[in-house]
C-alpha positions as CSV (number, residue, x, y, z in Angstrom):
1,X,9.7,23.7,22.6
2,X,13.3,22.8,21.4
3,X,16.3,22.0,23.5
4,X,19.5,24.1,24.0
5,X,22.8,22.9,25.2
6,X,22.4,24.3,28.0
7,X,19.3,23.1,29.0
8,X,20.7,19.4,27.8
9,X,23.4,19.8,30.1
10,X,21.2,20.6,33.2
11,X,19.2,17.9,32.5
12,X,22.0,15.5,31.9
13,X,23.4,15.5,35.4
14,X,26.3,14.3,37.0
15,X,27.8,11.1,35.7
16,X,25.0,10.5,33.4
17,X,25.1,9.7,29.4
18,X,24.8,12.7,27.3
19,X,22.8,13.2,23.9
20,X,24.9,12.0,21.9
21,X,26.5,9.2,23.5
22,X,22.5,8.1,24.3
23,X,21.6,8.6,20.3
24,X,24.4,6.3,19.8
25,X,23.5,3.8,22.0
26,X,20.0,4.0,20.4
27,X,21.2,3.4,16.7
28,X,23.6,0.0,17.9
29,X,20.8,-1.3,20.2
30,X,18.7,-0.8,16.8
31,X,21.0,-2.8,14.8
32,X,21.9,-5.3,17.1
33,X,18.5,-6.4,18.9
34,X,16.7,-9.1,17.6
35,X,13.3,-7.9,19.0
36,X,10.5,-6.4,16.4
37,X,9.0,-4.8,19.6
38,X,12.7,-3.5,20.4
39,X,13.1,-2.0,17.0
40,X,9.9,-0.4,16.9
41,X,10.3,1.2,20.0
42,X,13.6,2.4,19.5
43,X,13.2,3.7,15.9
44,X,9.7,5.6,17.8
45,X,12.5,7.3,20.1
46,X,15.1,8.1,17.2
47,X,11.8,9.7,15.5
48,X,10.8,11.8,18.5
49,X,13.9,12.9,18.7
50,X,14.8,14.1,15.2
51,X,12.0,16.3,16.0
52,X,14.7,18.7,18.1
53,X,17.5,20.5,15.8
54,X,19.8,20.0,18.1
55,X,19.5,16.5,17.5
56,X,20.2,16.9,13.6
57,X,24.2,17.2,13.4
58,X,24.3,13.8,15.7
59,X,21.8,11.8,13.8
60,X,23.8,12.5,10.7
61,X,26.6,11.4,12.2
62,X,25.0,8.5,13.1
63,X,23.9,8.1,9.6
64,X,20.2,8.4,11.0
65,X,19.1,9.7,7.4
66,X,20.1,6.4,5.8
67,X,19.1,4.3,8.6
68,X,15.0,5.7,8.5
69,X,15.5,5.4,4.6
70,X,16.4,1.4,4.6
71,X,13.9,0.7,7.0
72,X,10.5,1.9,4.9
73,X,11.1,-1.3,3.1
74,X,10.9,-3.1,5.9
75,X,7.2,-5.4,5.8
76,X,6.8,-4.2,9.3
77,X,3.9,-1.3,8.8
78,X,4.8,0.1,12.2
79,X,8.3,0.6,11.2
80,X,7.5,2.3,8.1
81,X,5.8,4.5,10.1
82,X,8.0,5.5,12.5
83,X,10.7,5.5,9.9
84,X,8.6,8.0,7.6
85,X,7.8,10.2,10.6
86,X,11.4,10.4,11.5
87,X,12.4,11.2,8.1
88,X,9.5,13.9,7.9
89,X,10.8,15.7,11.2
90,X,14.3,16.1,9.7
91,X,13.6,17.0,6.3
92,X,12.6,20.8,7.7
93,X,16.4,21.3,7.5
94,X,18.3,21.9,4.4
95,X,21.0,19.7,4.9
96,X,19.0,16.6,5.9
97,X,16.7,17.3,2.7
98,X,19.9,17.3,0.6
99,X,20.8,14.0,2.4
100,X,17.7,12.4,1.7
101,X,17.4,14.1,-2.2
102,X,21.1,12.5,-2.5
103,X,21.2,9.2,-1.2
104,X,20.4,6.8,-4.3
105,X,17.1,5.4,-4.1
106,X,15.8,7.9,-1.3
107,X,13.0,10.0,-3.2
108,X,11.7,6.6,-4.7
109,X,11.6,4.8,-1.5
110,X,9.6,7.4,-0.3
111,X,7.5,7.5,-2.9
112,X,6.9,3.9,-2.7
113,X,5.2,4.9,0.8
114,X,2.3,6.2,-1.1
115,X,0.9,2.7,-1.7
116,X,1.2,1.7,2.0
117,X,-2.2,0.4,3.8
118,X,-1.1,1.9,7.0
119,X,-3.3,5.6,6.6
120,X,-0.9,7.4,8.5
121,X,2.0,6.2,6.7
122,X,0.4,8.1,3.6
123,X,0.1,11.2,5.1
124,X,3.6,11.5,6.5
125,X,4.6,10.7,2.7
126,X,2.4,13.3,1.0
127,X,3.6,15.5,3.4
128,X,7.4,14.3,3.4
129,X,7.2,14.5,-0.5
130,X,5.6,18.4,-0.3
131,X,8.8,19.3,1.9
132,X,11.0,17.7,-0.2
133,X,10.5,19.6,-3.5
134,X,12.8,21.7,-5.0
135,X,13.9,23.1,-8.2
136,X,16.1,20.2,-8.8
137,X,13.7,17.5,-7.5
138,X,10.2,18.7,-8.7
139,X,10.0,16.6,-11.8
140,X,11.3,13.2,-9.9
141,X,8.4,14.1,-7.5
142,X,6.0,15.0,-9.9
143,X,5.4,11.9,-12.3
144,X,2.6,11.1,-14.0
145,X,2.6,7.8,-11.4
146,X,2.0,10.7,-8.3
147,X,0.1,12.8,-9.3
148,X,-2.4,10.5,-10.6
149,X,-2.7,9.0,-6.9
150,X,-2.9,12.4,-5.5
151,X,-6.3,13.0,-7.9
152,X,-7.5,9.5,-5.8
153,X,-6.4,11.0,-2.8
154,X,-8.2,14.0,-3.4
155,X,-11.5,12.2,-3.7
156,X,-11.0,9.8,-0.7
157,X,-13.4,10.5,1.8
158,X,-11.1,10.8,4.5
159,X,-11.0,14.7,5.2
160,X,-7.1,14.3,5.9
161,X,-6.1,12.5,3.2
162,X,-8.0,15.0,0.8
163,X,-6.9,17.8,1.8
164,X,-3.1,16.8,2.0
165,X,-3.5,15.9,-1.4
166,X,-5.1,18.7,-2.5
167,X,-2.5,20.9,-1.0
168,X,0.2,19.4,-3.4
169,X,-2.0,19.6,-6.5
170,X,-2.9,23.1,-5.4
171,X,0.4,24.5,-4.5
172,X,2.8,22.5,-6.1
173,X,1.4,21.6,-9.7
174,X,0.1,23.5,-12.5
175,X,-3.7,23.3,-13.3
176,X,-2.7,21.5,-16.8
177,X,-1.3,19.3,-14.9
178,X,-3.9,18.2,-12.6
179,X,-6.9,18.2,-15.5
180,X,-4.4,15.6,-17.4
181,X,-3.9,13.4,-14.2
182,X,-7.8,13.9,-13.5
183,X,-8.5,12.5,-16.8
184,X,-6.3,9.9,-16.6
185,X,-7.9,8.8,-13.3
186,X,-11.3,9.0,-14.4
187,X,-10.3,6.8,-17.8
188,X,-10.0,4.1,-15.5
189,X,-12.8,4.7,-12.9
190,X,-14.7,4.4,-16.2
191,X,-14.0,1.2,-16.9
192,X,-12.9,2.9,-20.8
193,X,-9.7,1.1,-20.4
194,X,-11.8,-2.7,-20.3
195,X,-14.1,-1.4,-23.1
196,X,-10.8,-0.8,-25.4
197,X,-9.7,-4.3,-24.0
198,X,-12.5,-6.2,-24.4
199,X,-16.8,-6.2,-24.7
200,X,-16.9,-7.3,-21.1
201,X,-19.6,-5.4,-18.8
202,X,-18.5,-2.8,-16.7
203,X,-18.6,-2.9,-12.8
204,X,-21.2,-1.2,-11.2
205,X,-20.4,2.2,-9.3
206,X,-21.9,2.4,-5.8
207,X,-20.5,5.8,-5.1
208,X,-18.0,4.7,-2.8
209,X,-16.6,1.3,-4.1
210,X,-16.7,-0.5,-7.5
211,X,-18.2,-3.8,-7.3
212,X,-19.2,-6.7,-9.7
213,X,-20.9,-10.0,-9.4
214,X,-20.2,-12.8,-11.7
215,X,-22.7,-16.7,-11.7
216,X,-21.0,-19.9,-12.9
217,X,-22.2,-23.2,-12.9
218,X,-18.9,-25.6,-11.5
219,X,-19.7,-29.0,-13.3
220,X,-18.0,-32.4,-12.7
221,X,-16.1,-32.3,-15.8
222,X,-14.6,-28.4,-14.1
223,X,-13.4,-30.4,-11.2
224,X,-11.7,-33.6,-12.9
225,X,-10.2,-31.1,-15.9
226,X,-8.5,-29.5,-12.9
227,X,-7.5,-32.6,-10.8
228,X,-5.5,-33.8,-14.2
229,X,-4.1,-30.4,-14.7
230,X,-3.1,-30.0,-11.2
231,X,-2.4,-33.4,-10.8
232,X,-4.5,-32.9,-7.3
233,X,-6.5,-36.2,-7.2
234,X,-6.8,-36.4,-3.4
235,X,-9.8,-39.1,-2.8
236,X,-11.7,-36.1,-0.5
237,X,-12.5,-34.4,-3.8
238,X,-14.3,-37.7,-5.5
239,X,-15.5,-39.8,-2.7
240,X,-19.2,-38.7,-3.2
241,X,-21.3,-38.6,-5.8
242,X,-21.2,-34.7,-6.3
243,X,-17.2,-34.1,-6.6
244,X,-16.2,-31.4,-3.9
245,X,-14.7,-28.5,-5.8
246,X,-10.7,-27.9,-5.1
247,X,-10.0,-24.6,-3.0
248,X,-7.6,-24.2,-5.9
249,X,-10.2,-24.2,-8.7
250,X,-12.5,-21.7,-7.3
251,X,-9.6,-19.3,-6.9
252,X,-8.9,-19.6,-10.2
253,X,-12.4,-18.8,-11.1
254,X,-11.7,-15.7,-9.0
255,X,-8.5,-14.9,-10.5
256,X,-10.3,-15.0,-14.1
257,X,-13.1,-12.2,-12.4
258,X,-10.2,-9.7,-10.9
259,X,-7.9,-10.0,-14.1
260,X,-10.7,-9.5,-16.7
261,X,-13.5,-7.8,-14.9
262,X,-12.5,-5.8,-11.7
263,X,-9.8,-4.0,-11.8
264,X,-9.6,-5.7,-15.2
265,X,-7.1,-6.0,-17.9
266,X,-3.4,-5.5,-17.1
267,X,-4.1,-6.1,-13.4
268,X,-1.1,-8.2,-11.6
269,X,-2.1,-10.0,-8.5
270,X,0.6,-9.3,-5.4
271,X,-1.2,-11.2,-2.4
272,X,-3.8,-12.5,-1.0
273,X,-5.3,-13.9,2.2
274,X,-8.5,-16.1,1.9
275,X,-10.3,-18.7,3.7
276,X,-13.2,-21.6,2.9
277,X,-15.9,-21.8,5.4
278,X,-18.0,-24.1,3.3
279,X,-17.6,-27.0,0.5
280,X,-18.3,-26.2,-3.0
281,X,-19.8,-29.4,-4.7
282,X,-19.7,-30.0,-8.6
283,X,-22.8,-28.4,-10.4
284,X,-23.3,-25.8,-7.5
285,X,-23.8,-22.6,-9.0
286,X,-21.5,-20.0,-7.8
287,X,-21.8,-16.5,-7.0
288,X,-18.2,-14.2,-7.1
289,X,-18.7,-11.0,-6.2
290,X,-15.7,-8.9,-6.0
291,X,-15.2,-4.8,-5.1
292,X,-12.7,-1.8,-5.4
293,X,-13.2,0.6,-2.3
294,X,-10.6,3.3,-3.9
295,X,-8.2,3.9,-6.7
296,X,-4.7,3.5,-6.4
297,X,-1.4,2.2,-7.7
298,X,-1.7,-0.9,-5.6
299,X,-4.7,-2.0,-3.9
300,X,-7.3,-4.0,-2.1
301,X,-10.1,-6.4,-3.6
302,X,-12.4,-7.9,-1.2
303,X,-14.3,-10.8,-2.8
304,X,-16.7,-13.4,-1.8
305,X,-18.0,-16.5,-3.1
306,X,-20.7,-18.1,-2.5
307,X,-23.6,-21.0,-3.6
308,X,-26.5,-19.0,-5.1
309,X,-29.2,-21.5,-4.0
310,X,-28.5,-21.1,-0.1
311,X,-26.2,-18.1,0.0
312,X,-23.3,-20.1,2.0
313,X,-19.9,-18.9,2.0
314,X,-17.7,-21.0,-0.2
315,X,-14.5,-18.8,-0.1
316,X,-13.9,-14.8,1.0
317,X,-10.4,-12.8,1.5
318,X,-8.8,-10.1,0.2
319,X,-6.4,-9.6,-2.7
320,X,-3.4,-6.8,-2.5
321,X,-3.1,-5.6,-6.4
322,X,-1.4,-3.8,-8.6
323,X,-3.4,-2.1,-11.7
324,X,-1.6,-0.7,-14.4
325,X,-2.5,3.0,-15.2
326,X,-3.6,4.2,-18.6
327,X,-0.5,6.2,-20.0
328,X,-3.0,8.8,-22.0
């Protein structure tokens, strides 16, 4: 399965570049190209091949390690991955786990991996992170922050995921532990941390996603108490009699649903991708209906709003967010 010198050399041939002078070449033309299809394929070979021991003294060399470390926080998902799978091939030896363990900002870089929406990317993390414990690094691994998103994990219905994550909590954390992250995690799926907020209602559990649906009536005086606010007082919005609603406006009417409702309280909006197939007019009343598919440090809402007398789509996206855990 792994290479020898030997069998390197006869492969080689005459005249031809050898290991390390190819890794090399790899590593520069990785720094240098300008090509995101480039990169990804060469940090997919530098991956594959720090599968091979024989490869480990010459990626180290190369400073390898550090390279697959900067590059999961690159916004390329693709690149994360490969760089996460690299970094999980090498960490079987001790001296690249000590490399990773010691470069400053390693273990929480990989970490941060956990909250990635690329699936595979997560597994190569739990994973990375179960190789990676030692003595000395257990309780930088262990915080309250993972182990609480190794309790989701363990519920998500994705058989791989699960049992990855029930693995760690299994073998690498004691029971206390686990019941104290549990209740921690089920605090919130409660919705107990929006009661001690506020009286708002609590979202309805479907057993696979949260979701919660929220009527407004938009009137005229809505629209022109934005447009001064704003200062948005493009003609489109007042040329008919029924003011049409700004895009603007009915996000905010969104924003006041994910931050007080679902996830609720203490939730920070990262990003968001939407669109607005249909007008909204003044004195339409809306529908926004928003759901949670799964628990986690940073996720996604999907919403939709719409008019409640025809059922037409008035916005619909997606929201990437973070929601702040209860610390008890």
């Amino acid at each position: 399965m792994y290479s020898s010198k030997e069998r390197l050399k006869k492969r080689t041939g005459k005249n031809k570049v050898d290991r390390p002078e190819f890794l090399k070449l790899l590593v520069q033309e990785y720094r240098t190209t300008k090509s995101s299809e480039a990169k990804r394929q060469v940090l997919a070979n530098l991956a594959n091949f720090a599968y091979d021991p024989i490869n480990y003294e010459w990626l180290r060399n190369l400073d390898v390690v550090q390279l697959f470390l900067e590059e999961l926080a690159s916004a390329d998902e693709k690149i994360v991955e490969f760089a996460i799978g690299g970094l999980c091939n090498l960490c079987l030896d001790f001296k690249n786990k000590d490399l990773i363990l010691g470069i400053p900002g390693g273990l929480s870089s990989v970490k941060n991996c956990l909250n990635s929406s690329n699936q595979e990317t997560v597994n190569t993390a739990v994973t990375l992170l179960m190789y990676l414990i030692t003595p000395k690094s257990k309780p930088a691994i262990k915080t309250e922050d993972t182990l609480e998103l190794m309790v989701a994990f363990s519920r998500n219905p994705n058989k791989r995921v699960s049992n990855l994550a029930r693995i760690f909590l299994e073998d690498y954390c004691d029971p206390c532990e686990v019941t104290a992250a549990e209740r921690r995690v089920d605090r919130l799926l409660q919705g107990q941390i929006q009661n001690e907020v506020s009286s708002i209602p609590l979202p309805e559990f479907s057993g696979s996603y949260y979701s919660v649906s929220v009527e407004r009536l938009v009137t005229r005086d809505d629209v022109e108490s934005f447009a001064k606010l704003s200062g948005d007082f493009n003609p489109i919005h007042f040329k008919d009699k029924k003011p049409i609603v700004h895009g603007a406006l009915l996000n905010s009417f969104l924003s006041g649903v994910i931050g007080t409702k679902l996830p609720g309280p203490g939730t920070i909006l990262s990003s968001q991708n939407f669109r607005y197939p249909n007008p909204c007019y003044a004195e339409d009343i809306i529908v926004i209906q928003v759901s949670v598919e799964r628990l986690r440090k940073i996720t996604t809402c999907e919403y939709r709003i719409s008019r409640k007398s025809d059922d037409a789509t008035l916005m619909e996206g997606s929201a990437k967010v973070i929601i702040r855990m209860p610390s008890g």
